[in-house]
C-alpha positions as CSV (number, residue, x, y, z in Angstrom):
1,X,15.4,-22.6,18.2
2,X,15.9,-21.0,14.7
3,X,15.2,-17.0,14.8
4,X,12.5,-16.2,12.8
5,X,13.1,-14.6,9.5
6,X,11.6,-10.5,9.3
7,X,11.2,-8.9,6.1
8,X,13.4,-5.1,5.6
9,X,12.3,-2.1,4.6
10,X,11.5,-1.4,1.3
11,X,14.0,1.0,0.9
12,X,16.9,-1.3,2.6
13,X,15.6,-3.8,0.0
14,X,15.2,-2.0,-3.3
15,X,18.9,-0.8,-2.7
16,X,20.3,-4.0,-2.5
17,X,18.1,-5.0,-5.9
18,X,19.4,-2.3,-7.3
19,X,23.0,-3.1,-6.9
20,X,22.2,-6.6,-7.8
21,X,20.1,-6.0,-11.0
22,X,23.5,-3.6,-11.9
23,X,26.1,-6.6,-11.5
24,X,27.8,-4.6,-9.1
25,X,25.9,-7.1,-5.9
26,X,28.3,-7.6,-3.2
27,X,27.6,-10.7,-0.9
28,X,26.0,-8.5,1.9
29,X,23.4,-7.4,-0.9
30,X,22.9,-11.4,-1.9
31,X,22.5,-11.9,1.8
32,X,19.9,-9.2,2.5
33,X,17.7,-9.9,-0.5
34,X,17.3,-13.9,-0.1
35,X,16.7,-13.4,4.2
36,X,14.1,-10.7,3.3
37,X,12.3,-12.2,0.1
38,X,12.6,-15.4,2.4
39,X,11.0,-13.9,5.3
40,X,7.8,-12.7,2.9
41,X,7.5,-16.6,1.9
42,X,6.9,-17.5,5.2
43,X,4.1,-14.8,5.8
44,X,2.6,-15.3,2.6
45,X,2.5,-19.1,2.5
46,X,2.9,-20.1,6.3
47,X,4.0,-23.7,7.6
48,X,6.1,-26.2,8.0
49,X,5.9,-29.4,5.6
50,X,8.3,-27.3,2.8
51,X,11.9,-26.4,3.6
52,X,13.8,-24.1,1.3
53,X,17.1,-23.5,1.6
54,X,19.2,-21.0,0.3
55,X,23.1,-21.4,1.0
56,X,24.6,-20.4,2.8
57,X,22.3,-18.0,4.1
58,X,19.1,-19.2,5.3
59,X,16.6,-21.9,5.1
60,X,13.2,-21.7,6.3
61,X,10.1,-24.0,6.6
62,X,7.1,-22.7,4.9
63,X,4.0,-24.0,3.4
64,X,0.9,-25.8,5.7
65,X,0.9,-29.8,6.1
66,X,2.6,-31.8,8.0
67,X,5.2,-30.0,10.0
68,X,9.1,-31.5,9.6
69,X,11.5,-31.2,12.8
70,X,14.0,-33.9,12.9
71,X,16.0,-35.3,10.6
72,X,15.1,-35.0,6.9
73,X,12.3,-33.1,5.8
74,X,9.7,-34.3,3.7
75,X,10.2,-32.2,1.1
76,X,13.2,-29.7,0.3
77,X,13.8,-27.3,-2.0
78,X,17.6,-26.0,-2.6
79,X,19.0,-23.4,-4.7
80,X,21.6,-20.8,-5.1
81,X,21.0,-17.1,-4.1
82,X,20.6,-15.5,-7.4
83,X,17.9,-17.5,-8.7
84,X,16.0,-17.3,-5.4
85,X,16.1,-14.0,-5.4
86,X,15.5,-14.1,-9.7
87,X,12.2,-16.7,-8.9
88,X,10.9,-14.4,-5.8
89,X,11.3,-11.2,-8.1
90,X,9.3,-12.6,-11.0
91,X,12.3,-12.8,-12.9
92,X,12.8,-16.6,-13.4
93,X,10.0,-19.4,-14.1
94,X,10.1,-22.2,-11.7
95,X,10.2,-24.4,-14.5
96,X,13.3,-22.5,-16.4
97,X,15.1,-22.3,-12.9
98,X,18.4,-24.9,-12.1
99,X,17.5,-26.1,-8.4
100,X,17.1,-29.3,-6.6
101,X,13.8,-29.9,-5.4
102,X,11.6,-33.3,-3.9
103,X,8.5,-34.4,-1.9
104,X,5.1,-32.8,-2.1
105,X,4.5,-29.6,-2.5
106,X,8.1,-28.5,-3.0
107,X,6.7,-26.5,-6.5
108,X,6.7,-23.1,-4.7
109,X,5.5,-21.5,-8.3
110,X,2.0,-21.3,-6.7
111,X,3.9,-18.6,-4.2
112,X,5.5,-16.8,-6.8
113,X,6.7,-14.1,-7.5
114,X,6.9,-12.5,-3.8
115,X,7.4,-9.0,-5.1
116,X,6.8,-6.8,-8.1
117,X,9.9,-6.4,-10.0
């Protein structure tokens, strides 16, 4: 069984942001800014028919409907870190971002942004 995703502290957050937003993000600050913006997804739009995935770091199952677990989900969304974290801050339209997405209701922009920027 996957763990479950739980969102940081603001602080341990908005330090890692910070570092990212200043181009001096090490992989450690990628990581803890897509698990935790990640982890407010699922609490904000719980379920399983939607899997997101984020490599190499995480992928989660979010959004109600029919729930996925084997083989291929129904629908999948897949992107790099940055513009997860760029889409969940409010920093990137879902329509302007570069990611691979298919099946229904793999347009997370109804979810979006996660957090004030």
């Amino acid at each position: 069984m996957a763990r479950r995703l739980v969102p940081l502290s603001e602080e341990v957050f908005v330090e890692a942001c910070r570092r990212i937003d200043a181009g001096d993000a090490q992989r450690v600050d990628l990581k803890t800014a897509t698990m935790h913006l990640l982890a407010l997804l699922v609490e904000k739009a719980p379920g399983g028919s939607v899997e997101v995935r984020v490599p190499p770091f995480a992928a989660v199952q979010c959004i109600s409907g029919s729930r996925h677990t084997r083989g291929t989900p129904p629908a999948v969304v897949e992107m790099d870190a940055p513009t997860w974290i760029a889409l969940a801050r409010g920093q990137l339209k879902w329509n302007e971002a570069t990611l691979r997405a298919s099946g229904e209701r793999s347009d997370l922009s109804p979810h979006l942004p996660l957090v004030d920027v």
